[in-house]
N, C-alpha and C positions, 0 to 999 in steps of 0.2 A: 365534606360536601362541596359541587361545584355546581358552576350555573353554567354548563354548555349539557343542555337537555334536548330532547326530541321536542316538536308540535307538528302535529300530523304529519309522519312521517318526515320530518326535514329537519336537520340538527342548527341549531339555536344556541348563541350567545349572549346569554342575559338574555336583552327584549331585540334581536335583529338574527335574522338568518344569517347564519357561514355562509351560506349560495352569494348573499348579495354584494356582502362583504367582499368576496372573492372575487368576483365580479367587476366589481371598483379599484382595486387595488391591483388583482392578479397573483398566479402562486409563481414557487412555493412562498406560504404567509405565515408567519409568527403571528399567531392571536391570542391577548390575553384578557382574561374578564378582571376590571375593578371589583365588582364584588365579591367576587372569590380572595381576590387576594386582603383585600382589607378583613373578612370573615376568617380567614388562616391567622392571620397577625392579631389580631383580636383572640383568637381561638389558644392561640400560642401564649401570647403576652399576658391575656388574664388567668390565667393558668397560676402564674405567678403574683397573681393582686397584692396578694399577703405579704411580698417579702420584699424588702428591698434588692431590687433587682435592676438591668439594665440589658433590654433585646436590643442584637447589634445583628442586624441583617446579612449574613454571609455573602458578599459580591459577587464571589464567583456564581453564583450559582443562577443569576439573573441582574445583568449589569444594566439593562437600559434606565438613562436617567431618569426618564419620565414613570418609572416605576418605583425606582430607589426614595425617588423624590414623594410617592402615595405614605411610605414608610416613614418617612421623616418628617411627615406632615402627623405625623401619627404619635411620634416621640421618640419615634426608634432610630437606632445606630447602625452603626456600619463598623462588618468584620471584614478587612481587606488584607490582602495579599500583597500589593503591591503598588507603585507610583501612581501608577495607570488607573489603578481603582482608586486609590485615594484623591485623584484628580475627580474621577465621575462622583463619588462621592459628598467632594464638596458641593461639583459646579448643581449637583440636584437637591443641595439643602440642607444636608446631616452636617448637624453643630460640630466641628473639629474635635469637643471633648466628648461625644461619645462616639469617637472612633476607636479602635483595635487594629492594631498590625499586626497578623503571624504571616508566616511563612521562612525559608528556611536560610532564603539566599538574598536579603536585603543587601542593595547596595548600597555604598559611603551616601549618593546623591539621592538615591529615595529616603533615607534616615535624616537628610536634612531638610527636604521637603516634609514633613512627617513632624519633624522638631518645629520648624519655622510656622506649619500649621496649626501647633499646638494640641496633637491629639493626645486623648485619655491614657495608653498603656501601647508598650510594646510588648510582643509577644517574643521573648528571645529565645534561641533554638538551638543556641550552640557558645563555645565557650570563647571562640574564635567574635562571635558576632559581638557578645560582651562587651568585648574590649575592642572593636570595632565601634561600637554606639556612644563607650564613653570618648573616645576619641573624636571622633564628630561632636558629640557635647561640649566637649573642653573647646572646639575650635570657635563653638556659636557663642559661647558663654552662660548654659545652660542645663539648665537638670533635664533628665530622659527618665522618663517614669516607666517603669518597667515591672514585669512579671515574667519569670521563666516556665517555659513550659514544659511540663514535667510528663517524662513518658510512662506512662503506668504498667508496662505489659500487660494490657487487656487485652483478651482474644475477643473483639466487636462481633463476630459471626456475621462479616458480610463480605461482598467480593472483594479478592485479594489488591485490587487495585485502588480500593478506596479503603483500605485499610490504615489506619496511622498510628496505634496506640500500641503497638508491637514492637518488644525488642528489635525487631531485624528492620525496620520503619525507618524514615530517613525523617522522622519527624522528632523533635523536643529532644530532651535529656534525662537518659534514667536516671530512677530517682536517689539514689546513692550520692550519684556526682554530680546533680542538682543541686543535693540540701551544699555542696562545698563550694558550688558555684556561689548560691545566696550569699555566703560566709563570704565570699572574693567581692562580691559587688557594693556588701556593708561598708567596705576600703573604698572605693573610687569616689571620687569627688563629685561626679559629673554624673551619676548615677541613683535613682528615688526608686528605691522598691516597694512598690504599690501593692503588686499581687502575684498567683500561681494560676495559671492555667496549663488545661489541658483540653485535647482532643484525640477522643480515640480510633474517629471512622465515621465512614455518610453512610443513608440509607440502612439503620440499625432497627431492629424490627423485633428487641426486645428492651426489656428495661434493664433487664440483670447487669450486662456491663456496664451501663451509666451507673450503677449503684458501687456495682464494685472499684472504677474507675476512683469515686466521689469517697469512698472508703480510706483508698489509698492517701488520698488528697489530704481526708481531714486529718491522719494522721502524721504525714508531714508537715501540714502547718500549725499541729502542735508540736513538734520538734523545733520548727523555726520558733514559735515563740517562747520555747525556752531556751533562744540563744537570744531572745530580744528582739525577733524580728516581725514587726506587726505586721499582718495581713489585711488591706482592705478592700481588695479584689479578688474572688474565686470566679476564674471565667473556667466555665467546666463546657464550651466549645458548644457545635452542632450534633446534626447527626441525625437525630429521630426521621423516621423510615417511610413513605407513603405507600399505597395500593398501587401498583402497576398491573399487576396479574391476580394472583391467590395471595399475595402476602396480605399477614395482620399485622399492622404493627399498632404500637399504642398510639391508644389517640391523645393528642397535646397536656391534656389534663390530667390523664393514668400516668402521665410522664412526669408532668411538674410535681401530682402531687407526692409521689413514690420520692421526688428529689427532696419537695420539701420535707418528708419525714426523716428522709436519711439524714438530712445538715441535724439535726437536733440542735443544740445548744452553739453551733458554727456560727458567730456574728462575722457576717461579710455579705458587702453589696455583688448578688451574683453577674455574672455575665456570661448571657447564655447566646447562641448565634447560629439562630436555624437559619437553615436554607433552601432545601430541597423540602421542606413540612410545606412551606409555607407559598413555596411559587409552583412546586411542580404539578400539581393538579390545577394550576390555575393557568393553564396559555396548553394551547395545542399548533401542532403546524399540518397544516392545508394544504394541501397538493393536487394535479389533477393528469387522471391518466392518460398516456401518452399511448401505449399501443399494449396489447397481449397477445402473447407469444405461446405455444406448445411446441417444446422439445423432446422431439422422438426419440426412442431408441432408449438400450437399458434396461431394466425392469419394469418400468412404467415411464409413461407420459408424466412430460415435467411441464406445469402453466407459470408462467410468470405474466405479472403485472408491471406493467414499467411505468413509471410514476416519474413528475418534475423536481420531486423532491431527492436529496442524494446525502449520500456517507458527509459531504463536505457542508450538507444543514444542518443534519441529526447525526452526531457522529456512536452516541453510545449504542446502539445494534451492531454495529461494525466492532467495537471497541471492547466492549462487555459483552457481546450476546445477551441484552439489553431487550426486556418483551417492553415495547410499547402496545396497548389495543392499537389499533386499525378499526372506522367504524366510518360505512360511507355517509356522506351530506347528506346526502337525499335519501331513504329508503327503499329497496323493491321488494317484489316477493320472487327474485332472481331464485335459484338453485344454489347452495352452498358448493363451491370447490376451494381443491387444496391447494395452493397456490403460494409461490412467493413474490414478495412485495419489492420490487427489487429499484434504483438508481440508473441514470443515464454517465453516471460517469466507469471509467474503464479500469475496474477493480472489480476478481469475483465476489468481494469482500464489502461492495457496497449493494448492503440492502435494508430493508427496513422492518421486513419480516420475514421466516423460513418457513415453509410447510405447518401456512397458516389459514381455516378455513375461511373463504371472504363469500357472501355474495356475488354472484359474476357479475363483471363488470364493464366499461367501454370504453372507447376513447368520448375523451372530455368528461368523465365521470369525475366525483372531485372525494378524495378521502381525508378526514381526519386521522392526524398520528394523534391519540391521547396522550396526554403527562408529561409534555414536550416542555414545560415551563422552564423545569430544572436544567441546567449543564445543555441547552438546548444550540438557542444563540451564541450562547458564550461560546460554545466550543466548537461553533463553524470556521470555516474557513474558505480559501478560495482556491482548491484545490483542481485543477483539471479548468482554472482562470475562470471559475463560475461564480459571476457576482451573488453576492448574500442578500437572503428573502429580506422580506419589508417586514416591520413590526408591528402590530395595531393591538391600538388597547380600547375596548368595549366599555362607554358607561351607559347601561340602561339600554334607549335606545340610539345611542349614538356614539361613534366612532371615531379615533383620532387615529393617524399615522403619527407614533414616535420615534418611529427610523423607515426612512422613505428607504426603495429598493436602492439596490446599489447598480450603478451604470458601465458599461463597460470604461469606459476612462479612468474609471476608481480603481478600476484594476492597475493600470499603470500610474498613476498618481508617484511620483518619487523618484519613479526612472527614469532613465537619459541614456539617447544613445551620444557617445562619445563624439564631441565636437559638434554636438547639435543642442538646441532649447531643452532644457525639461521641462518632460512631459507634467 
């Protein structure tokens, strides 16, 4: 459930109109409701009441501090990827030890910001990085807590680009030359093996693979312990799937609870690190149309809508063929046409929707993208030099900006032309 509903005809965040909102601020707008997201995280987290456990909010997936920071006020961690997130991480309040680092290409200088912060686990991914981590250990004078991440070959059944738990995946390590990794790491000095992790893929929209995943798991971490090697972390990753379109995916609860039957008699504090459950039906982005167009000729008349919003705010329709709804601010009893939702930047490739039916629309008409929370912000950019939307976050009936828009100077911010001030 989310709280971006209708009141007489006019779409509503929490207790304040989008119209007015937009209004104040201007599009394209990242809008996120508090009480959606606290009700996800809640929804998520107690899921798991019963067990020792540890939700570590996946970053990527919605970095702004002033959000991270709802999460952390809440008890929850942070699953990060990188320097950069573990900077936001802190500066918005998540205690150091229940942090996570995966990803695949950690540098010598994030590893020592990471060590010197003192976070919970590293996620290690490679055999290479290993002995990369104990190396930076040995140079601080310190142990690196770790967990390898074990690649299950699970087929997650979702698109091929947020797939990770697949042999041909560039993520973790089969689990063959895993368990001989463990066995190599028990030798270094500079090295504390905490736990195993895995991740098999986002947006999974059944359960079957988390169980199969979680199979694999527990049987490896009875092999390790019978070479001696105690396990007190299973982080078994993100991933769980939200509505965009027709999908069902399970709801947080059918998820946990299918997980906690599977651990059976598994003593270990879980760590689990949704991302997209829990932010992506909670923010949408706002846009307002700019002109429509009908292109002659062909088979049929082609209508586009051109909107302020572009590939370079919302990159996943471009990227995935990614449905987000489309659903205008205001209501009419316009005529339904077939229409694409398209960007002012200069790519056939930026749009936001393809021969999709919209109520007809106008200039200055203002549309909601739905489910925009996830991978939304994080993976704009300033492509075609188009500063990036402002962020607002809804409590009740009141509004904050937690990232004012960006200016054009932001654009240059860093550059210099040669023999002259930076800009």
């Amino acid at each position: 459930m989310h709280y971006f509903q209708y009141r007489n005809s006019e779409l509503y965040c929490e207790d304040l109109p989008v119209r007015a909102i937009a209004e104040q601020v201007g599009t394209p707008l990242y809008l996120y409701s508090r009480a959606t997201l606290v009700r996800h995280f809640d929804a998520f987290d107690g899921g798991f009441g019963d067990v020792d456990h540890l939700t570590c909010f996946a970053v990527k997936a919605c970095s702004n501090i002033g959000i991270l920071n709802i999460f952390a006020g809440m008890g929850g961690g942070a699953d990060i990827v990188s320097g950069g997130e573990l900077f936001r991480a802190l500066k918005a309040g998540v205690a150091p030890d229940r942090i996570v680092y995966s990803g695949v290409g950690k540098t010598a200088a994030e590893m020592r910001e990471a060590l010197e912060a003192g976070i919970l686990l590293f996620n290690v991914e490679s055999s290479q990085e290993l002995d990369r981590l104990q190396q930076v250990a040995a140079e601080l004078g310190v142990q690196a807590p770790v967990a390898l991440r074990v690649n299950p070959d699970v087929d997650p059944k979702t698109h091929a680009y947020i797939s990770t738990g697949l042999a041909r995946n560039k993520f973790g390590i089969p689990v063959d030359a895993a368990f001989d990794e463990y066995l190599r790491a028990r030798t270094m000095a500079n090295i504390e093996i905490r736990g195993v992790s895995c991740h098999i893929g986002s947006q999974l929209t059944r359960v079957e693979p988390f169980l199969e995943a979680l199979r694999k798991l527990k049987v490896f971490v009875g092999r390790l312990r019978e070479e001696g090697i105690e396990i007190q972390y299973l982080d078994l990753g993100g991933g769980v799937g939200i509505t965009y379109n027709d999908e069902e995916p399970p709801h947080p609860h059918e998820y946990a609870r299918a997980i906690r039957e599977e651990l059976g008699g598994l003593t270990c504090t879980l760590i689990l690190e949704p991302g997209r459950v829990i932010v992506g039906n909670a923010g949408i982005l706002v846009t307002e149309v700019q002109y429509t167009k009908v292109n002659s000729g062909g088979a049929r008349k082609k209508r586009f809508v051109i909107v302020d919003a572009a590939m370079n705010d919302l990159s996943r329709p471009s990227l995935y063929g990614a449905f987000h709804e489309i659903l205008p601010v205001v209501r009419s009893r316009a005529d339904n046409l077939l229409v694409d939702v398209v960007g002012p930047i200069c790519e056939t490739g930026d749009f936001m929707a393809r021969d999709r039916m919209l109520p007809a629309v106008h200039q200055g008409d203002l549309l909601a993208i739905m489910s925009s929370g996830a991978y939304g912000f994080t993976m704009s950019s300033n492509y075609n030099s188009r500063p990036r939307p402002a962020e607002v976050l809804v409590t009740g009936r009141e509004f904050s900006v937690i990232r004012r828009r960006e200016q054009y100077r932001d654009l240059i911010r860093g550059e210099q032309i040669p023999g002259q001030e930076q800009s």
